[in-house]
mmJSON file of the N, C-alpha and C atoms, coordinates in Angstrom:
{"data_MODEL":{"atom_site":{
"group_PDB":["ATOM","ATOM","ATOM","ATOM","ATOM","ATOM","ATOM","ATOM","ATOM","ATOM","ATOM","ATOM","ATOM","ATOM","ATOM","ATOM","ATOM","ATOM","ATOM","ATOM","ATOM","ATOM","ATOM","ATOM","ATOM","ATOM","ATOM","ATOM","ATOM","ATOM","ATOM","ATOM","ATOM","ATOM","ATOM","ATOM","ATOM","ATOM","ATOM","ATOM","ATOM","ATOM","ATOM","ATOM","ATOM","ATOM","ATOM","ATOM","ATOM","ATOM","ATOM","ATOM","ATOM","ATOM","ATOM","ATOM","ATOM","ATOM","ATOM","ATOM","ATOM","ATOM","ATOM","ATOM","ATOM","ATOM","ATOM","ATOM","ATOM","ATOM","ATOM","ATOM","ATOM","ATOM","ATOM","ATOM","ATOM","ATOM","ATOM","ATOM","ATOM","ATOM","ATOM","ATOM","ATOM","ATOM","ATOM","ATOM","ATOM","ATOM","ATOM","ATOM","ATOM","ATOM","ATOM","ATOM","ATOM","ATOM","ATOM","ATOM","ATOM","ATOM","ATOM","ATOM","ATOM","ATOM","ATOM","ATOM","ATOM","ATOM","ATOM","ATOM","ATOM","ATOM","ATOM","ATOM","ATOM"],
"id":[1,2,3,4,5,6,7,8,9,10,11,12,13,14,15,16,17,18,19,20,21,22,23,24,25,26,27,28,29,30,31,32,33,34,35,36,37,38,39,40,41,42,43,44,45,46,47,48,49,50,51,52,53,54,55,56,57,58,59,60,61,62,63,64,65,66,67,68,69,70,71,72,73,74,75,76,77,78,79,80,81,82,83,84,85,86,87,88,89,90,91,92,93,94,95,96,97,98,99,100,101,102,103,104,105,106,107,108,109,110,111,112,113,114,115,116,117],
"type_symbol":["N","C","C","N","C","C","N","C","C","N","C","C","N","C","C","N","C","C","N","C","C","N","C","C","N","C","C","N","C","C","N","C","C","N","C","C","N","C","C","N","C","C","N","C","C","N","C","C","N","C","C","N","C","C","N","C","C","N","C","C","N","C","C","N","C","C","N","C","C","N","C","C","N","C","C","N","C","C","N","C","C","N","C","C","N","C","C","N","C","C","N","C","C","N","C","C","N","C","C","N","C","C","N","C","C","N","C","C","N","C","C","N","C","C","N","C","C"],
"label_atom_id":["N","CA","C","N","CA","C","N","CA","C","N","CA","C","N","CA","C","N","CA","C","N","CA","C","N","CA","C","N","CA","C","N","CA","C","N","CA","C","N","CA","C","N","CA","C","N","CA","C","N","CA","C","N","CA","C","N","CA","C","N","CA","C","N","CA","C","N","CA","C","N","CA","C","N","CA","C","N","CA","C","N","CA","C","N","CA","C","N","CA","C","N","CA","C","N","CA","C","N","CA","C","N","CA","C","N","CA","C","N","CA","C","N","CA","C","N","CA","C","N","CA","C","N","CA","C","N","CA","C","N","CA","C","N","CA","C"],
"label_alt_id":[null,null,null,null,null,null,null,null,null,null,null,null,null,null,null,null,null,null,null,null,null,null,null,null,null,null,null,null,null,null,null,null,null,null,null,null,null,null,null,null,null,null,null,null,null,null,null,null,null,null,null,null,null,null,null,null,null,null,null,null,null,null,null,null,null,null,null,null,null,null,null,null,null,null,null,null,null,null,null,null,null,null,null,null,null,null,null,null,null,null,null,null,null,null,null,null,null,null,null,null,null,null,null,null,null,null,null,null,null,null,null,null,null,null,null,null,null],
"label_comp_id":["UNK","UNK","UNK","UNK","UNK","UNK","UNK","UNK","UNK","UNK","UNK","UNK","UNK","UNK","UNK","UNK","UNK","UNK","UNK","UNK","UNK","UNK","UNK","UNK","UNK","UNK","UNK","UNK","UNK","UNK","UNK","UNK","UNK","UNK","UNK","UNK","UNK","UNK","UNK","UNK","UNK","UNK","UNK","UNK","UNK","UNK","UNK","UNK","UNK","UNK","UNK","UNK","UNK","UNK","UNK","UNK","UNK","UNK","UNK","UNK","UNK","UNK","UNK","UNK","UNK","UNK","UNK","UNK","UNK","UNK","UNK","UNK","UNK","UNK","UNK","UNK","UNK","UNK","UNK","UNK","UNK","UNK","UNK","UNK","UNK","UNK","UNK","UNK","UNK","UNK","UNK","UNK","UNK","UNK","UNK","UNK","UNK","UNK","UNK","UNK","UNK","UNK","UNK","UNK","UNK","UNK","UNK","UNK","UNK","UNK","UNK","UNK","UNK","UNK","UNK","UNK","UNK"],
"label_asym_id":["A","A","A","A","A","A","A","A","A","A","A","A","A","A","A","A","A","A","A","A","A","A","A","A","A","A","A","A","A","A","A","A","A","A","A","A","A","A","A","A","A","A","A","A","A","A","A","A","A","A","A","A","A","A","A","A","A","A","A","A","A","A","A","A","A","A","A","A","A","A","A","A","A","A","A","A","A","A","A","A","A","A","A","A","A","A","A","A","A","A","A","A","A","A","A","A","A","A","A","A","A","A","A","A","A","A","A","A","A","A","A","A","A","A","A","A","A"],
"label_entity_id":["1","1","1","1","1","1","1","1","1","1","1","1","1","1","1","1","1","1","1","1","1","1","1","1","1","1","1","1","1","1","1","1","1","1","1","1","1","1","1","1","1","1","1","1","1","1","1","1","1","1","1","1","1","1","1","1","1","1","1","1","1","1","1","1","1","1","1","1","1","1","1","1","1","1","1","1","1","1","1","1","1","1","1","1","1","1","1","1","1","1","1","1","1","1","1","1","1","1","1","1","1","1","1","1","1","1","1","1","1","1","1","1","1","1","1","1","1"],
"label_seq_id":[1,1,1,2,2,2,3,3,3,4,4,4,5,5,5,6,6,6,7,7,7,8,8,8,9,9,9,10,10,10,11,11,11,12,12,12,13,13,13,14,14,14,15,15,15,16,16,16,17,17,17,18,18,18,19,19,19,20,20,20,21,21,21,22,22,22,23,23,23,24,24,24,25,25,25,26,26,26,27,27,27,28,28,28,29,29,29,30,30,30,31,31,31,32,32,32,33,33,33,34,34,34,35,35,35,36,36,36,37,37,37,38,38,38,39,39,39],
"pdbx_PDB_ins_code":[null,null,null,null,null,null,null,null,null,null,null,null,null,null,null,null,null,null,null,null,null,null,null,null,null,null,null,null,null,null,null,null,null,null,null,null,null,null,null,null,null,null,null,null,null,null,null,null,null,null,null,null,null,null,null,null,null,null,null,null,null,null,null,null,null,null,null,null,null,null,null,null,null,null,null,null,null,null,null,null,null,null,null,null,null,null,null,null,null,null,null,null,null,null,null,null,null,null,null,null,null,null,null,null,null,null,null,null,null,null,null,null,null,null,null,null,null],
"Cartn_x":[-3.991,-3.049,-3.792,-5.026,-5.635,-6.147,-6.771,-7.618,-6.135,-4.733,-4.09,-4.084,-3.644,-3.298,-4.868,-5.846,-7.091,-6.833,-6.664,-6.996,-5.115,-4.281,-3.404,-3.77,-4.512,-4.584,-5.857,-6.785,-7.545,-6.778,-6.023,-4.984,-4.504,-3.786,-3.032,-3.854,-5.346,-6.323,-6.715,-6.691,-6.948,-5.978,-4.992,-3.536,-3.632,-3.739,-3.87,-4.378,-5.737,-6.62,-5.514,-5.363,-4.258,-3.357,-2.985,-2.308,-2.382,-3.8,-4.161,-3.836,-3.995,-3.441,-2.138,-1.179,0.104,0.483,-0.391,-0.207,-0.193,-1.559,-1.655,-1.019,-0.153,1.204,2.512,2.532,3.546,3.567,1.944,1.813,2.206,1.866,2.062,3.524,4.336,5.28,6.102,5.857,6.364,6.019,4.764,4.455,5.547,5.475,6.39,7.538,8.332,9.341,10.047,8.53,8.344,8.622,7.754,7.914,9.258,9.776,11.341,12.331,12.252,12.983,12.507,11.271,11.168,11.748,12.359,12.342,14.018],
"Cartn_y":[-25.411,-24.86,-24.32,-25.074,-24.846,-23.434,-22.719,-21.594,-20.797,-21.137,-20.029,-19.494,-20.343,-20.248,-19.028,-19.814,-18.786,-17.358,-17.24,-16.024,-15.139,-15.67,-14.924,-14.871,-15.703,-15.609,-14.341,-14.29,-12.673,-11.52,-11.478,-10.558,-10.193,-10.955,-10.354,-10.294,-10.265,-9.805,-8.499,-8.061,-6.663,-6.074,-6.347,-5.519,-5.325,-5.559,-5.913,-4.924,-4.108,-2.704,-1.936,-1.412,-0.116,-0.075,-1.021,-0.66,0.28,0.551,1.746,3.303,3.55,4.829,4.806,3.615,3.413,3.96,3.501,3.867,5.618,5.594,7.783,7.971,7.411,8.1,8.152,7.081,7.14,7.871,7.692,8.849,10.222,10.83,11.632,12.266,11.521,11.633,11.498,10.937,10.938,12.059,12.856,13.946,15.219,15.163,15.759,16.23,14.866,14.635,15.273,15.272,15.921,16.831,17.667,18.982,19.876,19.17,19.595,19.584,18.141,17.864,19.424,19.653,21.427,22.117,22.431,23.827,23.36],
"Cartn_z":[15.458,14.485,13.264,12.841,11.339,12.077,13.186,13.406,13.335,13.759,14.111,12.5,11.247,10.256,9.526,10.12,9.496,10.115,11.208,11.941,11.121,10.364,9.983,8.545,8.058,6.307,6.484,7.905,7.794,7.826,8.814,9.009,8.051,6.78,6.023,5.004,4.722,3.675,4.321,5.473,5.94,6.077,5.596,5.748,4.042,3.23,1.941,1.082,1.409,1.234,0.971,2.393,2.45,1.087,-0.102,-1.109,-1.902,-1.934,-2.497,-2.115,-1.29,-0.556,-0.802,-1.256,-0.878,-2.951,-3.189,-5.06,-4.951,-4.274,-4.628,-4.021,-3.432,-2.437,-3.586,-4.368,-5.004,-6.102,-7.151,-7.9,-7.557,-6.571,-5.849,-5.368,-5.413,-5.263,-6.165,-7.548,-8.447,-9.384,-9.373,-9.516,-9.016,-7.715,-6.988,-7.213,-7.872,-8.492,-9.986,-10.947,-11.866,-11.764,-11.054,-10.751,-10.477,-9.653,-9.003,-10.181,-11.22,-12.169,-13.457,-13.59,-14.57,-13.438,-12.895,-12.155,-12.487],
"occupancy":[1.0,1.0,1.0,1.0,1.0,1.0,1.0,1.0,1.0,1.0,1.0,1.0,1.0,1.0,1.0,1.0,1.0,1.0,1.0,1.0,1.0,1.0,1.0,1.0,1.0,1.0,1.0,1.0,1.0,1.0,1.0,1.0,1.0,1.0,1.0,1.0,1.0,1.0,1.0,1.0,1.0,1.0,1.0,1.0,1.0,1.0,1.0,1.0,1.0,1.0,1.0,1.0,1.0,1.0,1.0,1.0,1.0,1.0,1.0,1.0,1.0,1.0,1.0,1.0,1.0,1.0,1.0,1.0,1.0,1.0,1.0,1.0,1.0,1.0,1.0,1.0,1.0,1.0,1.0,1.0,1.0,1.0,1.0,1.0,1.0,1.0,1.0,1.0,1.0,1.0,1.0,1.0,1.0,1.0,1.0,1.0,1.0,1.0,1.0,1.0,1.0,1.0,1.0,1.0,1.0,1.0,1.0,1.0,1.0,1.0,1.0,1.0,1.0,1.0,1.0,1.0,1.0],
"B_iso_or_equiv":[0.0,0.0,0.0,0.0,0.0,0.0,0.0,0.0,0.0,0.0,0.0,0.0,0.0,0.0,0.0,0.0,0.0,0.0,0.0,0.0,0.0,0.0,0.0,0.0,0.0,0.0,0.0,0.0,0.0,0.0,0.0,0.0,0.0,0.0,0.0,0.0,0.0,0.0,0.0,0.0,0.0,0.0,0.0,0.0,0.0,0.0,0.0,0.0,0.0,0.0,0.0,0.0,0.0,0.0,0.0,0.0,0.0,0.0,0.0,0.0,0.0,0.0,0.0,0.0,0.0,0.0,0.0,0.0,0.0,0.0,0.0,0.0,0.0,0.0,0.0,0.0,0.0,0.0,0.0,0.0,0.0,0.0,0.0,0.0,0.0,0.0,0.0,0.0,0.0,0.0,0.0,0.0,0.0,0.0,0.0,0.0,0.0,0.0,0.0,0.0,0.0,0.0,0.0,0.0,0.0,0.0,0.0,0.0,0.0,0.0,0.0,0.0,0.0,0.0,0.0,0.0,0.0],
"pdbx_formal_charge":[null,null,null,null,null,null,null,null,null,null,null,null,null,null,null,null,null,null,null,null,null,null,null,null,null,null,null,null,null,null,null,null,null,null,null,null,null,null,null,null,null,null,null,null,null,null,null,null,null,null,null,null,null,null,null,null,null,null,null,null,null,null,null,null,null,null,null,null,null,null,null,null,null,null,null,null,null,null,null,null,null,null,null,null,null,null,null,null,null,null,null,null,null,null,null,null,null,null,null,null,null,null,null,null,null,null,null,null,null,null,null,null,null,null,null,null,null],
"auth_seq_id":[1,1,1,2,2,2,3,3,3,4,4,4,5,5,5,6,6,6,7,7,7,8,8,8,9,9,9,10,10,10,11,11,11,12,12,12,13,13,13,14,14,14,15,15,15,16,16,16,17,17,17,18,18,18,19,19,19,20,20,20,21,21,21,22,22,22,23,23,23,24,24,24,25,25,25,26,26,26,27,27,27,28,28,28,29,29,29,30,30,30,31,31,31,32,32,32,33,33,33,34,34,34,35,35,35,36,36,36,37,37,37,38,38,38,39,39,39],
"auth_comp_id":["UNK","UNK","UNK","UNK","UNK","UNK","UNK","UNK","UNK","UNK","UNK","UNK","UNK","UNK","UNK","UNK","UNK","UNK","UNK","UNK","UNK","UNK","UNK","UNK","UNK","UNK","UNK","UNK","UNK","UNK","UNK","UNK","UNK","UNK","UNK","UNK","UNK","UNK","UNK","UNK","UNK","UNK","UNK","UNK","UNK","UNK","UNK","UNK","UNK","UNK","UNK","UNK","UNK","UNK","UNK","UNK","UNK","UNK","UNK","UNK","UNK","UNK","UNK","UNK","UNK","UNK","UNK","UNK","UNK","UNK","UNK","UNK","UNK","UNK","UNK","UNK","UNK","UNK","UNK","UNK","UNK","UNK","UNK","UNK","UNK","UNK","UNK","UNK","UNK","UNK","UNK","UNK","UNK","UNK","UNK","UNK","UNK","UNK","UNK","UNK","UNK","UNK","UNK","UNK","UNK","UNK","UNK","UNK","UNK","UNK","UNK","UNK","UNK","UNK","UNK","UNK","UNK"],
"auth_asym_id":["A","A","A","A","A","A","A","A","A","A","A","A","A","A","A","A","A","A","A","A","A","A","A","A","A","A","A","A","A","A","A","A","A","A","A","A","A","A","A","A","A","A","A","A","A","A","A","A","A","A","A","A","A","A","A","A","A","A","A","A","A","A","A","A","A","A","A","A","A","A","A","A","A","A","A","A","A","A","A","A","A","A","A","A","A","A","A","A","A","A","A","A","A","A","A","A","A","A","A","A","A","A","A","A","A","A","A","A","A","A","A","A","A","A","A","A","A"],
"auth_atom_id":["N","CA","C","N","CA","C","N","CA","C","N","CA","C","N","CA","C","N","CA","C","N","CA","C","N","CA","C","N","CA","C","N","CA","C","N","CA","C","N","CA","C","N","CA","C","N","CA","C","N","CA","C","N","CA","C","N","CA","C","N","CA","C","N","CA","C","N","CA","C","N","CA","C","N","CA","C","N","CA","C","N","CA","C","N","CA","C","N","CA","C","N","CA","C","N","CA","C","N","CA","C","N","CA","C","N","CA","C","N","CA","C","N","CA","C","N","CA","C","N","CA","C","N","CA","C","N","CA","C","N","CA","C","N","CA","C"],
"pdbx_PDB_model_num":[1,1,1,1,1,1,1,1,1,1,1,1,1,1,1,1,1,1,1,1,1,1,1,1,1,1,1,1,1,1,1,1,1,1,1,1,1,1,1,1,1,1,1,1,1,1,1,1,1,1,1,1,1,1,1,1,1,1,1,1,1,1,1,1,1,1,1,1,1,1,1,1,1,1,1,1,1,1,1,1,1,1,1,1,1,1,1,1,1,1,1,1,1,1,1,1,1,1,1,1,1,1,1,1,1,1,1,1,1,1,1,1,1,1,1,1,1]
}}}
């Protein structure tokens, strides 16, 4: 049981990274947003 618990506390530290891409996505889109809102 203690390895299943390790092998998911890795899992969800490598799922964890990807937040970043997930920010310039939102900047990005909130930019986007900007934009539409001048026009």
């Amino acid at each position: 049981e203690l390895n299943d618990t390790v092998v998911e506390a890795q899992l969800r530290t490598r799922q964890i990274p990807p937040s970043l891409p997930i920010k310039t996505a939102v900047e990005r889109y909130l930019h986007a947003r900007n934009r539409l809102l001048i026009l």
